[in-house]
C-alpha positions, 0 to 999 in steps of 0.5 A, a space after each residue: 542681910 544683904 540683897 547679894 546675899 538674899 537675892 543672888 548667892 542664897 537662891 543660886 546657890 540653892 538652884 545648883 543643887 537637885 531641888 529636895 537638897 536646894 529647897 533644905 538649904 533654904 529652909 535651914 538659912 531660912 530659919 536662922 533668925 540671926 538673918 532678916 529681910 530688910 523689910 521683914 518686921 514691916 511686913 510682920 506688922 501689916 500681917 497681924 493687922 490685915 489677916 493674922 499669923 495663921 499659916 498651914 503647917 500651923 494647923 490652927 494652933 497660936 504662933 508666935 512672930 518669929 515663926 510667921 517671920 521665918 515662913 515669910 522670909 522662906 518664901 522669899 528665897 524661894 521665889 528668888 531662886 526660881 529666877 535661876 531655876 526657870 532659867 537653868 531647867 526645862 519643862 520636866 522640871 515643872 512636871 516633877 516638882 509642880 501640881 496643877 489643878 485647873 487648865 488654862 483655856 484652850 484658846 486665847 486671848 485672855 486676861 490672866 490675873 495674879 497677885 505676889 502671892 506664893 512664887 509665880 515664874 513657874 506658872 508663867 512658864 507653864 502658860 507658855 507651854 500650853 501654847 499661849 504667848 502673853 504679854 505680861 503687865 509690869 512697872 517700868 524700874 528706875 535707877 533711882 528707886 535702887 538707891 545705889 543697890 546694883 545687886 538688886 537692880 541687876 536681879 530685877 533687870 534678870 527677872 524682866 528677862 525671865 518673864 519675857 522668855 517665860 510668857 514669850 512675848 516682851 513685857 508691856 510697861 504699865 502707865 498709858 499703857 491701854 492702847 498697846 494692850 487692845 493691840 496685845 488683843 486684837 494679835 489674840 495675845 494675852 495678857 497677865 496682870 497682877 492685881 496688887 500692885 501699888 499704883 502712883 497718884 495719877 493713876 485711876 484706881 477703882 476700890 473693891 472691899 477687902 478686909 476692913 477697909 478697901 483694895 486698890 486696883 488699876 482701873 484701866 485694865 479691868 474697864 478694858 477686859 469688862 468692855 471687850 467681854 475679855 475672859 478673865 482666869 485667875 491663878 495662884 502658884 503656892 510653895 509647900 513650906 515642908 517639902 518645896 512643892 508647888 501648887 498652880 491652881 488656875 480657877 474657870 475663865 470668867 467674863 465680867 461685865 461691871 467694873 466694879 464686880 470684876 474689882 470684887 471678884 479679884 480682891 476675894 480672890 486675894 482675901 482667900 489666898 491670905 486666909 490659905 497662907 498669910 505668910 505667902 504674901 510678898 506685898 505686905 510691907 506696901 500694905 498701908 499703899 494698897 489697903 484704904 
């Protein structure tokens, strides 16, 4: 299927709909499998691997590829059409269709730390609503990594722009990137990371255990938050495949000392959102990139 399709027409045409109707278009292309992603059996690949084909609604019962592929491919339309939705709702959107467990701290700055798990936009813009203004971590995009999909670009140019109005503050683009994060902090804004993310070569890295073998993080970000005595909370926003709702569990600030504890930390926290829903992991077809 084509990025138009996967990234623009499904997931707008699923947000111009009362979201119960939109969430049912989306599970019924969803489980068509004459439709794929393109990266779809590589992530397939890697799940079987690292985690295995479990998912919820499974209630521990075997399945087979095709299910865990359609469970993935869902998740996808609908972190992409909440791109529309942020952008097209307002906050009582957030109150009927999102259950939050856990409060972000009452005052900043802290260190706000997530994976591409589940369909995060939401729980950004329920940060800014409790009044924090942040700055969000992302990779600086490139024209050529696009390969001529104009589609696709122009999805995650939007997205930018949708993190920017949903954190309230502009993105900081990562590489050399340290001095303007202690600036971020010193102004009490804070920060939102995501902790699997692959990272280039000449990028410091520090290894936490995961799974058989290691997680590789950004060790930068995680030697400032442990030297500045930076709270830490950790966050996850789930999709509830049988009826759309979504979960935002935001877990107690922590703050961390030792780089390497903090490293830990993070990468169980990525182990047990896998262990919840394998198939809710965007990052699986980069998996061989980010576990050692």
């Amino acid at each position: 299927m084509s990025t138009a399709a996967t990234h623009w027409r499904w997931p707008a045409l699923a947000a111009s709909l009362p979201w119960p109707r939109g969430f049912a278009l989306l599970a019924r292309v969803a489980a068509r499998d004459t439709i794929s992603f393109e990266a779809e059996a590589a992530a397939c690949e890697q799940a079987r691997r690292f985690a295995g084909m479990n998912l919820p609604e499974a209630r521990g019962t075997v399945i087979d590829e095709m299910a865990w592929r359609r469970a993935w491919r869902l998740v996808q339309f609908v972190d992409h059409t909440d791109l529309f939705l942020t952008l097209t709702r307002t906050d009582r959107w957030l109150d009927r269709h999102v259950d939050v467990r856990g409060a972000w701290p009452a005052e900043g700055p802290f260190l706000a730390v997530t994976c591409h798990w589940g369909a995060g936009l939401w729980a950004l813009r329920h940060l800014g609503r409790a009044g924090h203004r942040s700055r969000f971590l992302a990779r600086r995009l490139s024209l050529a990594e696009f390969g001529g999909d104009g589609a696709r670009r122009r999805y995650m140019q939007m997205r930018i722009r949708a993190t920017e109005r949903a954190t309230r503050a502009p993105v900081i683009y990562t590489g050399g990137a340290t001095a303007e994060i202690a600036q971020a902090l010193d102004a009490r804004t804070s920060i939102v990371a995501l902790c699997d993310v692959p990272l280039p070569a000449e990028r410091s890295k520090i290894e936490a255990p995961f799974r058989r073998g290691h997680l590789a993080m950004p060790r930068g970000l995680i030697a400032l938050a442990c030297a500045r005595g930076i709270p830490v909370v950790t966050f996850s926003a789930g999709v509830d495949r049988a009826t759309g709702r979504r979960r935002l569990d935001i877990a107690p600030a922590e703050v961390h000392r030792d780089t390497a504890a903090m490293a830990a930390a993070l990468a169980r926290s990525l182990e047990a959102l896998l262990d919840r829903d394998s198939a809710a992991w965007h990052m699986w077809p980069y998996a061989a990139e980010l576990i050692t």
